[in-house]
C-alpha positions, 0 to 999 in steps of 0.5 A: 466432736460427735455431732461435727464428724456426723455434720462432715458426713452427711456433706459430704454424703450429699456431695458425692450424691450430686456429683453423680447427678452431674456426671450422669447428665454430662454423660447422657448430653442433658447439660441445662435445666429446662426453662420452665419446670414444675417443683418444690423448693425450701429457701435458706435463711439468707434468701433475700426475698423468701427467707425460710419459705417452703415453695411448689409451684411453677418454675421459669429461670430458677424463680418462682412464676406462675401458679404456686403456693408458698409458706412463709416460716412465720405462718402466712401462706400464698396460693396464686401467681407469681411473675419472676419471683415475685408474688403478683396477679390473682392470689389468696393469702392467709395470715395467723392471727397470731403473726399480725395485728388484726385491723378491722377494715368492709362486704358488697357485691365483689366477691360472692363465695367467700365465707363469710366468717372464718373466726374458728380458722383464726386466720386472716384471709387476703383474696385479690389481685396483687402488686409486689406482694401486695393487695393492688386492685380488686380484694377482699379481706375477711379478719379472723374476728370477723371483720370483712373488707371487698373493695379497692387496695393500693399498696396492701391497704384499702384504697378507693371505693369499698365497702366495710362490715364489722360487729362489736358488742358496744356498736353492734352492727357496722357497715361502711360503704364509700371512699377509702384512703391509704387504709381509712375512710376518706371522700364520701361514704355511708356509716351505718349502724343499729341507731343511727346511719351517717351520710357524708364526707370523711377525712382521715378516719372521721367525720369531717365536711358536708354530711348528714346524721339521722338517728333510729328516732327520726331526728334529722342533723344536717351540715358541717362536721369538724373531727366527728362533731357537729358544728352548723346546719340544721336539725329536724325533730318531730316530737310526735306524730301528730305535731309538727316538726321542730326546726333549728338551723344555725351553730351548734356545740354538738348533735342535738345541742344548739350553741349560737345564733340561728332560727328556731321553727316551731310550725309553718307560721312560727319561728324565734331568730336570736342567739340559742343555747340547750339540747332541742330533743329536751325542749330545754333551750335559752333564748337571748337577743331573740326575735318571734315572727308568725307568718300567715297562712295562705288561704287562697285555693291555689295555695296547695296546687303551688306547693304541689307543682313548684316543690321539686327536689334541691341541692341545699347549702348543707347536703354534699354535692350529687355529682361528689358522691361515689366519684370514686366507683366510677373512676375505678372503672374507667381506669381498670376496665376501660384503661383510663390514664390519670392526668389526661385531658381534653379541654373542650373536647368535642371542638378540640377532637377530630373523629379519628382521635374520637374512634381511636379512644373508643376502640382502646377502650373496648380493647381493654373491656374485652380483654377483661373479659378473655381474662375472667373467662379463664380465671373464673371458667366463665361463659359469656355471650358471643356478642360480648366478646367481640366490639359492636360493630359499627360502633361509630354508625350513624344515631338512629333507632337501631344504633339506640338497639344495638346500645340496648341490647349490649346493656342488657347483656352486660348487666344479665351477666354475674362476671361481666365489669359493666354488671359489677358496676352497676349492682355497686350503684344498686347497692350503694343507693338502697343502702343509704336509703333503706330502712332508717334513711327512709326519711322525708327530708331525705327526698331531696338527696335521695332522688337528686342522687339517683338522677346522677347515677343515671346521668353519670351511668349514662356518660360511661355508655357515650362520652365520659367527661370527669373532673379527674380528666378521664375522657373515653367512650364505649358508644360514640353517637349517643347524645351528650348527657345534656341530651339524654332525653331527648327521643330516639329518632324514628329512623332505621341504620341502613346498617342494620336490620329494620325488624330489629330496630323497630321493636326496640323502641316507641315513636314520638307521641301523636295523640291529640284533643282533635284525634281523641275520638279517631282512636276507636277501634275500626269496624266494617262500617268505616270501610265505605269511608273517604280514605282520608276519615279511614285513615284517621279512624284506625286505632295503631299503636303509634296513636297512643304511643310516647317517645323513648328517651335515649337513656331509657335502657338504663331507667328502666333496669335502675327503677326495677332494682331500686323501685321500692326505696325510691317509691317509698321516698316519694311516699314518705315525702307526699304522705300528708297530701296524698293522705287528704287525697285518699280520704276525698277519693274514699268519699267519692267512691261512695257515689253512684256513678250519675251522681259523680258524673253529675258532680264532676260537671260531666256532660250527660251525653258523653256518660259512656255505658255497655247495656249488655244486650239488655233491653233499651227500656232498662237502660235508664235504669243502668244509667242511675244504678250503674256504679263503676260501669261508665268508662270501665276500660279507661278505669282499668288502664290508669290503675296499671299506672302504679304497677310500672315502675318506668316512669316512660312507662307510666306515661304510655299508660296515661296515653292509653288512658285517654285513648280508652276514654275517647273509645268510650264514648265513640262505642257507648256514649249517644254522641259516637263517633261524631263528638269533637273534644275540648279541655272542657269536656275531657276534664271532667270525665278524666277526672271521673277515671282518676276518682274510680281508678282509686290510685292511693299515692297518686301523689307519689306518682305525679311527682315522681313522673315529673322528677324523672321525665324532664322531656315532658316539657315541650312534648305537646299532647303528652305534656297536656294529659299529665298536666290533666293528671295533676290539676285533677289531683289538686282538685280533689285535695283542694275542692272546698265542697268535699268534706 
C-alpha cells in the first residue's frame, strides 16, 4: 500500500511538472519542437527498435540521426551515424565478450590505427561502415581473443576480399587473406601459417578446388583438393640439397600419400609409370603394373642455350587460373568507388558503343571517385592534392605523350596518398603478392604462378586506368584513350597534345630506341674537330639522349611503382628458379676475372685494334706495357654502365641500360681504340668485345635479369636494335655457361 501511494505520487509529480512546460511554451508561442536538436534519451522497454538503449546524440523528427552514441542494456555500444533511426554510415560498435560468442574471423592495409589487441578491454570491437545496423562495406573487427578481420561485410558478416589473423596455441600464427563468402573463406585465398602456407580455392570454409600446399621442408603438393584433402596433382620432394627432387604426379589418398595410377620421376632421365601406393617423404612406396624409362641426356652444346630461352613461365593444368585470382579486390573497387552496377553488360563493347555512351560512362565514374574523395576528406580531416579533387581535363584527348603524362601523373598522385581509393588498391595488390610469395613461398616451382600473377595485377591494374572489361560485367573507364590491355605495350607515341604543355610531355617519357650496328660508332661524344664536318657526319656524330634511349610502354607507370614495392620477392623467384644456371655462370665469370685483360680479349676472340685503353697522359713507349698488364682498364665506362643493370628494378629500365651500354663500347673505341672514328661495326666484331664488358662487369645472377627482362618486355620482340643488344645479352651468357674449354 506504501509503495502504490509513492508510485501515485511521483506521477502525478511528474504530471503536473510537464503540464507547466506546456502551458509556458503555449504562453510564450513556442507551439513545436525544432527539427533538428541535440539530446538525450532512454527508450522504454516497448521501444520496438531500442528496447532499454540509452541515447545522446543528434535528433531530426524525434529519431535518432546524425552523430550519436548509443548503449544497449545487454552491453553493446554504438558511437556513429544514424539516418532516421537507424544505425547507418561509418561507426564503431563494441560488444561485451560476455553478450556474444566470439567467432574468429583477418588485418591488411584498410585500417591503420586500430589496436591491434584489445584482449584486456574483453570487447568485441566492430569498426566500418554500416547498413541497418550492420557491418555493410568497408570494416574491421578485432575479437576480444585477438583474433582481427579488415576487409568486405555483407549484412554483418565478412563478404569479399579481406584478410584474417588469429593465434592459437595448437596452429600458432594464422593468416588468410582472400575471398570470403556470408562469413567463411570462399573463392581464392592464401592460408598461412608457421609450417606450411595454402595458395588456392576454398568453399565453404575448406580447401576445395584447384591449390597448391607447400610446407616448411620444401615439399611442394599441387592439384585438386576435395573437403580439405588432396586427391590428384603433383608433388615435389627434394630429399637433400644435393639430389635431385623426387616427382609423383597422379592420384593421391592424402598429402604426401600416393593412392593410384601415376608417374613417378626420380631424375631428369629416370621415371616409373604404373600404379603406386605409400608416403613419398618416407621413400616407402609399392609399385604394381609398373613401367621404368630412362631418357638420354642431351649432349649437344645447344642443350642449355634451348632450356635457357624456350623456358618461359606456364599456366599448368594443376594451378588456379591468374586471371581467378583476387577477382574480388578488383570488383570491389569498381562497385564502390568507381559505382559499378552488377548485371551491366557491354557485349562487344568497343563496336557496340558509340563515344558519347563511352564518355557518358567515364564521367560518372570519376563523379563517384571524386565524391569519395569530398567524403574522406571530411570523416578522416584529410588533405589531398587540388589535382585529385577535380577530373583531369581532357579526359577524352587525343593519345599522345602528354595525355601518357597527364595518366602518369595522376597515378602518382594517387598512389603517393594514404586516403585515396586508388592507393588503397593498389597496396592490397602489394600486399597480397609478397604475402604469398615471401618467406616459405619462395619456392622454385612456384615461379611460374609467382610471375604469371604478377603480370595480370599489372594487366588488370592496367584496365581500371582504361577500359574495364570483367567476367562479372562491369565495364567503366577512368582514362579512355589509353590503349586496350592487348596493347599496353606498345610505345608512347612521340607526339605532343596541342592541348597541353610541350615541356611537360617531353619529360614524361623516352622516344622510340634508334640505336644501330651502323650508328655505333657516331655515338662519341662531340668535339671541335668535327665542326669542319659535312652538316650530314655532324649531325650523325652528336651523341643525344635519343640515340641510346628505349620506347616507354604505355603501362609503364604502373611496372615501374609494383617492381619498386614487390622488387625483392619477385627478383628473388627468378633467383631461386635461375639458382643452378647462374651458379655454373658465376664460377666460369669468377675464373675469367683471373685473366689480365690481353689474355681475355685475346680469348674472347677480340680484334687487337678495337682493345680500347686511357694511356693517362703516360708516355707512348709505355703503352704497350698497359696493354699486356692492363686489368679491368679496357672498356672501364662500358663495364661501369652494364653493372647499374642489377641496381634498377624497372625492367624498361634495365634495357635503357643495355642500350647505354653499347653506346659506351662504340665510344670506346671512337676515343681509345687505333681504329677511331672510322671502325664500321658488325656482329662479329661487337660479340665479342660485349661479351669482355659482361665478363668484367661480373653480374652474379645475370641469369635472373635475362629472364626476368624477356618475362616482362614482350615489346622486345619486333623492336629492331634494341631487340638485337638483349639478344647479345643472352648468347653471351649462354657462352659462358656453355663454352667447353672453361673448366
Amino acid at each position: 500500500m506504501k509503495n502504490e501511494f509513492l508510485q501515485a505520487s511521483v506521477f502525478w509529480y511528474r504530471y503536473s511538472k510537464e503540464k507547466a512546460q506546456l502551458s509556458f511554451i503555449s504562453n510564450n508561442g513556442l507551439n513545436s519542437m525544432p527539427i533538428s536538436r541535440y539530446g538525450s534519451y532512454n527508450f522504454s522497454h516497448a521501444h520496438p527498435t531500442y528496447k532499454g538503449c540509452s541515447y545522446e546524440g543528434s535528433w531530426r523528427n524525434g529519431v535518432p540521426h546524425g552523430s550519436g552514441h548509443m548503449v544497449f542494456p545487454e552491453g553493446k555500444e554504438y558511437t556513429g551515424r544514424f539516418i532516421n533511426g537507424i544505425i547507418e554510415g561509418v561507426g564503431e560498435m563494441k560488444v561485451s565478450k560476455n553478450a556474444t560468442v566470439s567467432t574468429p574471423l583477418m588485418s591488411s592495409v584498410f585500417f591503420t590505427e586500430i589496436p591491434t589487441s584489445i584482449e584486456d578491454d574483453r570487447y568485441d570491437l566492430f569498426k566500418g561502415k554500416f547498413k541497418n545496423g550492420k557491418l555493410h562495406g568497408l570494416a574491421s573487427i578485432i575479437w576480444s581473443n585477438g583474433d582481427s578481420f579488415e576487409g568486405y561485410c555483407k549484412n554483418g558478416q565478412p563478404h569479399g576480399h579481406g584478410v584474417y589473423r588469429s593465434v592459437s596455441t595448437n596452429v600458432g600464427q594464422q593468416f588468410y587473406v582472400g575471398a570470403f563468402e556470408n562469413g567463411v573463406k570462399h573463392g581464392y585465398g592464401v592460408m598461412s601459417t608457421n609450417k606450411e602456407r595454402y595458395l588456392g580455392m576454398w568453399f565453404d570454409d575448406l580447401k576445395h578446388g584447384k591449390g597448391c600446399l607447400i610446407t616448411i621442408d620444401g615439399t611442394y603438393h599441387e592439384g585438386i583438393f576435395e573437403k580439405n584433402r588432396f586427391l590428384r596433382g603433383r608433388v615435389w620432394y627434394q630429399p637433400n640439397e644435393d639430389e635431385p627432387p623426387v616427382i609423383f604426379e597422379g592420384e593421391f589418398e592424402r598429402i604426401g600419400v600416393i593412392s593410384g595410377k601415376g608417374i613417378l620421376k626420380m631424375s631428369s632421365s629416370d621415371q616409373v609409370e604404373g600404379t603406386m601406393y605409400g608416403n613419398i617423404q618416407t621413400g616407402d612406396i609399392k609399385i604394381s603394373n609398373g613401367t621404368y624409362t630412362r631418357f638420354r641426356k642431351r649432349l649437344d652444346s645447344s642443350a642449355f642455350e634451348h632450356d635457357f630461352i624456350d623456358e618461359k613461365p606456364i599456366e599448368n593444368q594443376w594451378a588456379v587460373p591468374a586471371e581467378l585470382k583476387w577477382s574480388e579486390i578488383f570488383q570491389q573497387f569498381l562497385m564502390d568507388d568507381l559505382g559499378s552496377e552488377n548485371g551491366q553488360n557491354f557485349s562487344n563493347f568497343e563496336e557496340s558503343v558509340d563515344d558519347e555512351v563511352i564518355k557518358n560512362i567515364s564521367t560518372r565514374a570519376w563523379d563517384r571517385l571524386v565524391g569519395n574523395l569530398t567524403k574522406i576528406k571530411i570523416q578522416k580531416g584529410a588533405t589531398f592534392d587540388d589535382r585529385l579533387e577535380r577530373i583531369p581535363d581532357p579526359v577524352d584527348a587525343q593519345w599522345s605523350s602528354s595525355y601518357y603524362a597527364m595518366v602518369a601523373e595522376f597515378w602518382h598522385l594517387s598512389v603517393s596518398s594514404s586516403f585515396h581509393p586508388l592507393n588503397r588498391l593498389v597496396q592490397g595488390l602489394i600486399e597480397i603478392f609478397c604475402c604469398s610469395y615471401n618467406n616459405i613461398g619462395t619456392h622454385s616451382v612456384l615461379y611460374d604462378s609467382a610471375v604469371l600473377e604478377f603480370q595480370s595485377l599489372i594487366k588488370r591494374t592496367y584496365d581500371l586506368m582504361s577500359l574495364i572489361k570483367r567476367t562479372y560485367d562491369l565495364t567503366r573507364y577512368l582514362f579512355i584513350r589509353l590503349p586496350p590491355a592487348q596493347d599496353m605495350y606498345t610505345p608512347v607515341p612521340n607526339r605532343p597534345d596541342f592541348h597541353h604543355d610541350s615541356e611537360d610531355s617531353s619529360s614524361s617519357t623516352s622516344t622510340a630506341e634508334t640505336l644501330s650496328l651502323n650508328s655505333l660508332q657516331n655515338l662519341a661524344t662531340y668535339t671541335e674537330d668535327e665542326t669542319n664536318e659535312s652538316p650530314t657526319s655532324s649531325m650523325h656524330s652528336v651523341n643525344t639522349p635519343d640515340d641510346f634511349s628505349v620506347a616507354t610502354p604505355c603501362c609503364d607507370f604502373i611496372i615501374n611503382y609494383l617492381f619498386s614495392q614487390c622488387y625483392a620477392e619477385i627478383f628473388t623467384m627468378y633467383s631461386v628458379r635461375l639458382e643452378e644456371k647462374d651458379k655454373k655462370y658465376w664460377e666460369r665469370v669468377v675464373y675469367l676475372n683471373a685473366y689480365t685483360d690481353a689474355r681475355l680479349l685475346t680469348y674472347l676472340g677480340v680484334k687487337p685494334n678495337l682493345w680500347p685503353v686511357d694511356p693517362e697522359n703516360t708516355k707512348e713507349l709505355d703503352s704497350f706495357m698497359i696493354r699486356v698488364t692492363a686489368k679491368k682498364k679496357f672498356y672501364e665506362s662500358a663495364i661501369q654502365t652494364l653493372q647499374r643493370l642489377s641496381g634498377e628494378f624497372n625492367p624498361s629500365s634495365k634495357l635503357a641500360i643495355l642500350a647505354e651500354t653499347f653506346s659506351e663500347i662504340s665510344a670506346c673505341v671512337t676515343q681509345f681504340s687505333p681504329v677511331g672514328r672510322n671502325h664500321i661495326w658488325t656482329s662479329d666484331d661487337l660479340f665479342p668485345a660485349f661479351m669482355y664488358v659482361v665478363v668484367r662487369a661480373q653480374l652474379q645472377h645475370l641469369g635472373a635479369e635475362i629472364r626476368l627482362i624477356s618475362d616482362f618486355c614482350p615489346q622486345l620482340n619486333g623492336a629492331g636494335q634494341i631487340e638485337l643488344m638483349f639478344t647479345m645479352l643472352r648468347a653471351s651468357y649462354v657462352q659462358i655457361c656453355s663454352e667447353k674449354s672453361m673448366p
